[in-house]
N, C-alpha and C positions, 0 to 999 in steps of 0.2 A: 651684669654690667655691660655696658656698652663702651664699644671702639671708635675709634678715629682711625680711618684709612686717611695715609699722604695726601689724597684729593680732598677729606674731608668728610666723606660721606661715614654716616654711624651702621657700625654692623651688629647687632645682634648674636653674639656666641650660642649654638647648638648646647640643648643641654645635656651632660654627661651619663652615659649609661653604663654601669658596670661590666668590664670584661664578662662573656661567657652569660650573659644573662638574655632571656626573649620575652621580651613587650608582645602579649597578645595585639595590640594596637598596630605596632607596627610593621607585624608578620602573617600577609595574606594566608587565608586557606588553601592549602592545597590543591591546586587542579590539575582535570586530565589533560589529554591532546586537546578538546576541545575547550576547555579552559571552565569545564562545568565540576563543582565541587563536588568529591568522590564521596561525602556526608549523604547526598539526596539526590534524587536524579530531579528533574528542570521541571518534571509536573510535579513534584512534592512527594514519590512512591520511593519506599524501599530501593537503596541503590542493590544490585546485584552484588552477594557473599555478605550483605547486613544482616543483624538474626531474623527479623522482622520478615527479610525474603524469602529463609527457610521455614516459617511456619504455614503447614499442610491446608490446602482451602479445599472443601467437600464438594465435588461438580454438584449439578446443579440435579442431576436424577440421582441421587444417592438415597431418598426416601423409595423411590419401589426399589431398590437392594435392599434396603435394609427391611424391607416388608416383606422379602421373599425370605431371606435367611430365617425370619422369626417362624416362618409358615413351614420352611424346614425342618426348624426345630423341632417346633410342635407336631410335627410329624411323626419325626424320630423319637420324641418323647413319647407319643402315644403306643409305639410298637413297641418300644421297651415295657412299658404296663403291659402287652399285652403278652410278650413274651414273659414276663415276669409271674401274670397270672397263668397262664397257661401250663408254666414250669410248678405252679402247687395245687393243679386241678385236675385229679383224674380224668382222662379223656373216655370213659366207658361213661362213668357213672355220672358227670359233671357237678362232680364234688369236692370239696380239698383232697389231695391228699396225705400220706402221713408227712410229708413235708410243709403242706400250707396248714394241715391241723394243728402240728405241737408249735408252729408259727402263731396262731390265732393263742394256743392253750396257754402258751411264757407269756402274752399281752395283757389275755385276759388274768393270769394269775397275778400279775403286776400291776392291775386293774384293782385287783379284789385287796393286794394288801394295803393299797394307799388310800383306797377308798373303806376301807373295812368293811368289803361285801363279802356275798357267801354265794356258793355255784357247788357245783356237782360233773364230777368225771364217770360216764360210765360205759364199757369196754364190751362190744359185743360180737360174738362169735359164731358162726352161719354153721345151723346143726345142717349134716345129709349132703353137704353139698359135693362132696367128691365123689359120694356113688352116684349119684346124678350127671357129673360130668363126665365117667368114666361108663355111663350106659346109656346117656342122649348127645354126648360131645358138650362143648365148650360154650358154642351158642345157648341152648339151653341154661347150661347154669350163668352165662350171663344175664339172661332172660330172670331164671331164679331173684340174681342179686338186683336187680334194675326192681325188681316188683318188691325185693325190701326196703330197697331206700326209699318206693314210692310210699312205704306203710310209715317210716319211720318220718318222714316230711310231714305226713299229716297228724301227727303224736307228738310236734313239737312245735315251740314259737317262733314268730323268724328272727328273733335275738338269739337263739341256739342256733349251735354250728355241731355240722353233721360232719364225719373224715372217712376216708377209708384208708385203714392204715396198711393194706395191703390185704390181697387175696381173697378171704373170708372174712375177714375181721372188719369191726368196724368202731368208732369212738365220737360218742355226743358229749358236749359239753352245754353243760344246763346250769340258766343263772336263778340265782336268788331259792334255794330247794334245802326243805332243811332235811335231815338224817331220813327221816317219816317217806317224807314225801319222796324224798329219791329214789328211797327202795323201791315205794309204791310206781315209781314211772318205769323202775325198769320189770317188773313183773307184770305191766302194764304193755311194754313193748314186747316181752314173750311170748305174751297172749296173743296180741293182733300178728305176727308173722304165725305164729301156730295157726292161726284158722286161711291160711293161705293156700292153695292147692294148685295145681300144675298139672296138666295133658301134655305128654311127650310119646309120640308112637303106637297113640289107642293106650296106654299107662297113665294113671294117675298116681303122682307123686307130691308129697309133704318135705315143705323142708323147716327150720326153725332156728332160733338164737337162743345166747345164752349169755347173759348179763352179769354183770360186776360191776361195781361200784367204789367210786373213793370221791370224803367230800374234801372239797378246797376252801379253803378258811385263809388266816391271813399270815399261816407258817408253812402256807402247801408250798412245795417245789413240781415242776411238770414231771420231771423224770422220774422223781418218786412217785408221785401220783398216778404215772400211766402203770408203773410197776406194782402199787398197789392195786388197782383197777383189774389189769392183767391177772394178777394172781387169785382175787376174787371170782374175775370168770369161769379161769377152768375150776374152781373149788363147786362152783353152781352147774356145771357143763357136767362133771361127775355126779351130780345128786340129780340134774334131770335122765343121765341115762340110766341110773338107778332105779328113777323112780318109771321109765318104759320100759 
């Protein structure tokens, strides 16, 4: 509604706003000293303490960092393998040993039950070789043992795994063999170190094994199995010095 001022002129009344209430319309944005709005800085970027300003931007060479770390890695990943291998490889013989063998032997046996294959454990044991090392030294019988593992490499497939489980002893693990045929490989390995001979000090010296057997089917355990194997050998180890 409109007024009449004493002179006559018509005023138009202001419209009423509620105590306590803020019209976005009629309440400028906030600014700073400079009178520029604290929302965005004047070219349009992230005002400083917005979230927008604290997220991390990647310089501009951060690809060869992050090519070198990777080359680190693989660095450090490859000496781990090779400390890893090293730690189940005899270092005389460079073969497993009894720690990379009953390694290989619980895979393979968890091989053989899920696939219902069959293999052969067989445990063998180095005739002569103390008197040999206690009358040409330690060199010599390592000489000895180097020259049976090289009979026993050529008497196997390279899907068999050869161990030295320590000192004299040693343990194949042979796939797919049935009862027959394992016996036969391991009187087969007696044979060929038997015909083996040695010059130590103008002396000719024989050394020999002595084999045991246990087959793995698909209820074998390793520890049983080396315990069978073992027990096998010397029971054979007895009947060969019997029978010299």
């Amino acid at each position: 509604m409109q007024k009449k001022t004493r002179s006559g002129a018509k005023v138009t009344p202001r419209s009423k706003v509620p105590p306590g209430s803020k019209s976005a319309k009629s309440r400028p944005a906030k600014r700073g000293k400079t009178g520029v709005s604290k929302a965005a800085s004047p070219q349009g970027k992230p005002a400083k303490g917005s979230p927008a300003s604290r997220i991390p931007v990647a310089p501009n060479d951060s690809k060869p960092a992050i090519r070198k770390l990777r080359l680190q890695l693989a660095r450090a990943q490859a000496r781990i393998d090779e400390l890893q291998a090293s730690a189940d490889t005899d270092f005389l013989l460079d073969i497993p040993n009894r720690r990379g063998f009953e390694r290989e032997l619980s895979r393979s046996i968890a091989y053989i039950k899920r696939y219902h294959a069959s293999g052969a454990l067989i445990v063998l044991d180095v005739d002569r070789l103390k008197p040999i090392n206690d009358a040409f030294g330690h060199a010599a019988g390592d000489q000895v043992l180097k020259a049976i593992v090289g009979i026993l490499l050529e008497q196997v497939r390279s899907s068999d795994v050869i161990g030295r489980l320590g000192g004299d002893e040693f343990a194949l693990l042979l796939w797919n063999l049935s009862e027959t045929d394992a016996r036969a490989k391991a009187a087969l390995l007696e044979q060929a170190v038997d015909r083996l001979s040695f010059e130590f000090g103008g002396h000719v010296v024989t050394a020999g094994v002595s084999a045991g057997v246990a087959l793995l089917g698909p209820h074998a355990e390793a520890g049983r199995a080396m315990e069978e194997a073992d027990r096998a050998m010397y029971v054979r180890k007895a009947q060969r010095r019997h029978e010299a």
